[in-house]
Structures are given as structure tokens and as C-alpha cells.
C-alpha positions in Angstrom: 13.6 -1.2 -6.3 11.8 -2.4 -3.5 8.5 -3.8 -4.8 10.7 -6.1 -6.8 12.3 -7.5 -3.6 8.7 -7.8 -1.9 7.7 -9.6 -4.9 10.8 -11.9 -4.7 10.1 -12.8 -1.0 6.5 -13.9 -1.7 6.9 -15.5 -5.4 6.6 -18.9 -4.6 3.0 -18.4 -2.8 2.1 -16.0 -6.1 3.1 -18.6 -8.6 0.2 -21.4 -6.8 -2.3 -18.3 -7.4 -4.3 -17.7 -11.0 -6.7 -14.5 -11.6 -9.9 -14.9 -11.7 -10.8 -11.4 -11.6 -9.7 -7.4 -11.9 -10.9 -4.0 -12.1 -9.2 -0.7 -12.1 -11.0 1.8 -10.5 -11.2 4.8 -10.6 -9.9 5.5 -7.0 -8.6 1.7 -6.5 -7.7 -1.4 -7.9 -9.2 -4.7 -7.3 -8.1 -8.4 -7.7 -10.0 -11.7 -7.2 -7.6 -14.8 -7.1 -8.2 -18.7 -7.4 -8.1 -18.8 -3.4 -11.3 -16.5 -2.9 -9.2 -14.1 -1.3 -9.7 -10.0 -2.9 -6.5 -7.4 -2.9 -6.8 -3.7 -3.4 -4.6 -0.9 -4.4 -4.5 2.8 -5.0 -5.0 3.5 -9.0 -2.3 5.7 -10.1 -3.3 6.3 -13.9 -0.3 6.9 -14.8 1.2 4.3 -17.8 -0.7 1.6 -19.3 -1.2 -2.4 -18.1 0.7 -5.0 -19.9 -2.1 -7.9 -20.7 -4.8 -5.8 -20.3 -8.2 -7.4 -21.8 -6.2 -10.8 -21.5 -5.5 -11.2 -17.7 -8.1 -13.6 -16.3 -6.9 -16.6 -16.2 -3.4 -15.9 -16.3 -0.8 -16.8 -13.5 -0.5 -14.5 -10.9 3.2 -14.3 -10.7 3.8 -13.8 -14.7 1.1 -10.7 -14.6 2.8 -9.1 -11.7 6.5 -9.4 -13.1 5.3 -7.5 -16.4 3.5 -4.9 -14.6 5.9 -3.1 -12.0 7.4 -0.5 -14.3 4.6 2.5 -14.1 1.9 3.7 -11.4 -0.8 2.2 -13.2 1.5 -1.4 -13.6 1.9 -1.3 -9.6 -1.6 -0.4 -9.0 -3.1 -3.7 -10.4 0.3 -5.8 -9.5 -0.3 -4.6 -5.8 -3.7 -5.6 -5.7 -3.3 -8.9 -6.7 0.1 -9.0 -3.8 -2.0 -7.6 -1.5 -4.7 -10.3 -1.9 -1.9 -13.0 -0.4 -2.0 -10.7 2.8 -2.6 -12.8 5.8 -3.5 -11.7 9.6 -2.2 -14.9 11.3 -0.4 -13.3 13.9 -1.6 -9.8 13.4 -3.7 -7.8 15.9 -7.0 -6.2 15.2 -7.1 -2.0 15.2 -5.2 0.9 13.3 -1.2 1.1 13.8 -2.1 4.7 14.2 -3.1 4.3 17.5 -0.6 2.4 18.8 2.6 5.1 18.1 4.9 6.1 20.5 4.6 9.7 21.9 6.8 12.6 19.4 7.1 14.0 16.5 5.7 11.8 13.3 6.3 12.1 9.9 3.8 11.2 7.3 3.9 10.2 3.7 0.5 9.7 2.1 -2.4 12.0 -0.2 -3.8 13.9 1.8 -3.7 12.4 4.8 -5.5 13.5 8.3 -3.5 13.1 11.6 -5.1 14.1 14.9 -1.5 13.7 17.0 -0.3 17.3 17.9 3.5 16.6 16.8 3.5 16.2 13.6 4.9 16.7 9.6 2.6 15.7 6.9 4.6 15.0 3.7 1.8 15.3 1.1 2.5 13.6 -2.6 -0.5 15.7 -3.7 1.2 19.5 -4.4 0.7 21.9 -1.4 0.3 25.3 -2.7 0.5 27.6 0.7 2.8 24.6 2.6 3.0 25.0 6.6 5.5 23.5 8.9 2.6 20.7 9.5 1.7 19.7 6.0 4.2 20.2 2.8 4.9 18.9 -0.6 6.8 15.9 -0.9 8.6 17.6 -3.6 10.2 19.4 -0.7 11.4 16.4 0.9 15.0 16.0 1.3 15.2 13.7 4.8 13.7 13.8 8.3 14.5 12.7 11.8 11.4 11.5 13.6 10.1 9.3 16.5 7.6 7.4 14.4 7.7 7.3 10.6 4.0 6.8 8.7 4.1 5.9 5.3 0.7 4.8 3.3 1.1 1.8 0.5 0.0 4.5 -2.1 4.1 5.3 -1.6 4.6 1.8 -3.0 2.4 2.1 -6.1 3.7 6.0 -6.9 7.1 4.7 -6.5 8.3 7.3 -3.4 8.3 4.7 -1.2 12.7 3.8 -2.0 13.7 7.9 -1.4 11.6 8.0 1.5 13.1 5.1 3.5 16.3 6.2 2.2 16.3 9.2 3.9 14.1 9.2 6.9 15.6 8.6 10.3 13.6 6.9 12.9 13.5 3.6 15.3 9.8 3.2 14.2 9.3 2.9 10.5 5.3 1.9 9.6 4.0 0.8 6.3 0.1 0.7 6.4 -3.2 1.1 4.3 -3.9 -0.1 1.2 -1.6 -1.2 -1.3 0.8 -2.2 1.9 2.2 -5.7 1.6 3.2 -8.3 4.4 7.3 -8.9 3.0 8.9 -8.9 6.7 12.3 -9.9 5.4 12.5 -7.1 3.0 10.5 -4.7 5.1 13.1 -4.9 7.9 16.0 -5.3 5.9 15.1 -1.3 4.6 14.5 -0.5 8.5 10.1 -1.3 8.2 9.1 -2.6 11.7 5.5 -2.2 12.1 3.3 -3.3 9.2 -0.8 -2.8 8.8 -3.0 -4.0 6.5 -6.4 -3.8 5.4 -8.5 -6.8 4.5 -12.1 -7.1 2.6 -15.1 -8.2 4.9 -16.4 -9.4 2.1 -14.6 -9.6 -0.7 -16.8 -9.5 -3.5 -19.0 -6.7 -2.4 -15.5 -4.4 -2.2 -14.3 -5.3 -5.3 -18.1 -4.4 -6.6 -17.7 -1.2 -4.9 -14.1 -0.7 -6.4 -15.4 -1.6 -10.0 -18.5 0.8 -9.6 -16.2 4.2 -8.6 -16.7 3.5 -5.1 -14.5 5.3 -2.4 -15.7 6.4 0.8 -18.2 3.4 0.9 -14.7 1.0 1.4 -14.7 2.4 5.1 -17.3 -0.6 6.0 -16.2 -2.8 4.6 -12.2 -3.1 5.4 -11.0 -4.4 8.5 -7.5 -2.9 9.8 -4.6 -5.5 11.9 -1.3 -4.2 12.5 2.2 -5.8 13.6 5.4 -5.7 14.8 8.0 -7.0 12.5 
């Protein structure tokens, strides 16, 4: 599984770190750490937390090995990984805009693309599917120029099928829920990574804890790199 790799290559950073907050959302997850520094996630409600009503305090490495098992485990365990998300040597902007020219697969909920060429693997069901947007449940391997797939793929647990059976020289992770793990990243064939980061991280997780969704748009800040 590759969250457990991702979570190997950044355990030593995780272990320094203690929760000081969390809220699962209705739309996303939230986590404050000891550092200051806010995560957040897609909420999958799917399963039930280990520790729940017991977690502040706790050491960030020991909540996030019990909770990797179900959607609703990896939503909070992702929001406290993607609070160690750094942008030293990222750049500022959406990956999106920065793809090569051809035909691009994407793996998301419902996600919008704009580009002309491209295949939208949706995770929600498609009931009257087109050769633009389908089920995932359909999916059974591509070959594209650029490769899109959304952190939610990580929580939901798609994320091991789809790199195992895409084909592309441009493999991107992005969004929420994505996680900066560049060794384990590349070794599956990942080489452009973006994430999002709080403006201010206490107003977001406010937002998160009080059903907020489209109000996130303000106050997230998108880098991107090459890995």
C-alpha cells in the first residue's frame, strides 16, 4: 500500500509532532499540530477513527499508524501528513497549468478540466458516461500524455490501481490530501507533486469544523514541483 510507504519516508519528522487539534468535517478533515502548522484532507465517511474522543495530545506518528485501514482512518491520518507539507523549493500556481500539450487523464470527484484532450475518470458513479468523463469503475488502464490524479485517490484508496495501470511520462499528484513523499512518489512513477497550504491556518480549520466547502477557495494557496 502506498500511504504506508509515504508514511515510512516521513516518520521520523511525524514522531517530533503531537496533536493539538482535529475535526472531521463534513466535506474535509482538519489537523492542528504542536508546530502551528494545519493539514487537511477529503472526509471519506466510510469506517470509524481509532482514538476518536482521545486524540489531542497524542503523538502524531502513533495516531496515524492506527488509522490507515478505512476512508474515514486516511481522511484524518492525511490531514495530520499533509500538515508536515513544506513549499521550500516549490513554485507558486496550479500544476494544472503547467501540463504538456495531449491527451490527459484524470482521477478525482467530479472534477472540471478546461483542456480540450481529455478523459475524466470520475470516482463518483457516471450514470450516462461519455468518452470525456466515465466511472472509475470502468477503469481498467490508460495511455496518456499527462496523468492527474487528486489526493482524494489516496484517502479512497484508488490511488495503488491507478498508478498501476496508467501509462504516461507525466504522472501528477495534487490537491488536498496530496503528500510531499518524493522517494516514494517517484519510485511508483509520480513526478510532479502540488499542494495546497492554509493562509491562515486556524480560520480553515474553523471553516472545515463549521461544514465549510467552497469558502476553502480563499484561503488555500497552491505550489507545484517537479520531483
Amino acid at each position: 500500500m502506498i500511504l504506508e510507504e509515504i508514511v515510512d519516508e516521513i516518520k521520523v519528522e511525524l514522531k517530533r509532532r503531537q496533536i493539538l487539534n482535529t475535526c472531521v468535517g463534513y466535506s474535509f478533515t482538519s489537523t492542528l499540530l504542536d508546530n502551528g502548522e494545519v493539514g487537511i484532507s477529503h472526509t471519506i465517511g466510510e469506517g470509524k477513527i481509532n482514538g476518536a474522543g482521545s486524540l489531542i495530545g497524542k503523538n502524531a506518528f502513533e495516531v496515524v499508524r492506527e488509522n490507515l485501514e478505512t476512508p474515514l482512518q486516511r481522511s484524518l491520518s492525511l490531514s495530520i501528513l499533509s500538515a508536515l507539507n513544506t513549499v521550500e523549493g516549490f513554485q507558486e500556481g496550479d500544476l494544472i497549468n503547467f501540463l504538456e500539450e495531449g491527451k490527459t487523464c484524470v482521477f478525482g470527484y467530479s472534477p472540471s478540466f478546461s483542456s480540450e484532450n481529455y478523459v475524466i475518470y470520475d470516482f463518483y458513479d457516471v450514470e450516462n458516461p461519455t468518452e470525456k468523463r466515465k466511472s472509475f469503475s470502468s477503469f481498467q488502464g490508460d495511455r496518456c500524455v499527462n496523468v492527474v490524479i487528486y489526493g482524494s485517490a489516496i484517502v479512497n484508496g484508488y490511488i495503488d490501481k491507478i498508478l498501476s495501470q496508467v501509462s504516461s511520462d507525466n504522472i501528477a499528484v495534487l490537491g488536498f490530501s496530496s503528500i510531499y513523499a518524493p522517494h516514494t512518489l517517484r519510485k511508483y512513477g509520480v513526478n510532479l507533486i502540488g499542494i495546497s497550504k492554509f493562509l491562515d491556518g486556524k480560520k480553515g480549520m474553523r471553516v472545515v469544523c463549521e461544514g465549510g466547502r467552497s469558502e476553502l477557495s480563499a484561503l488555500i494557496k497552491k505550489y507545484f514541483k517537479k520531483i
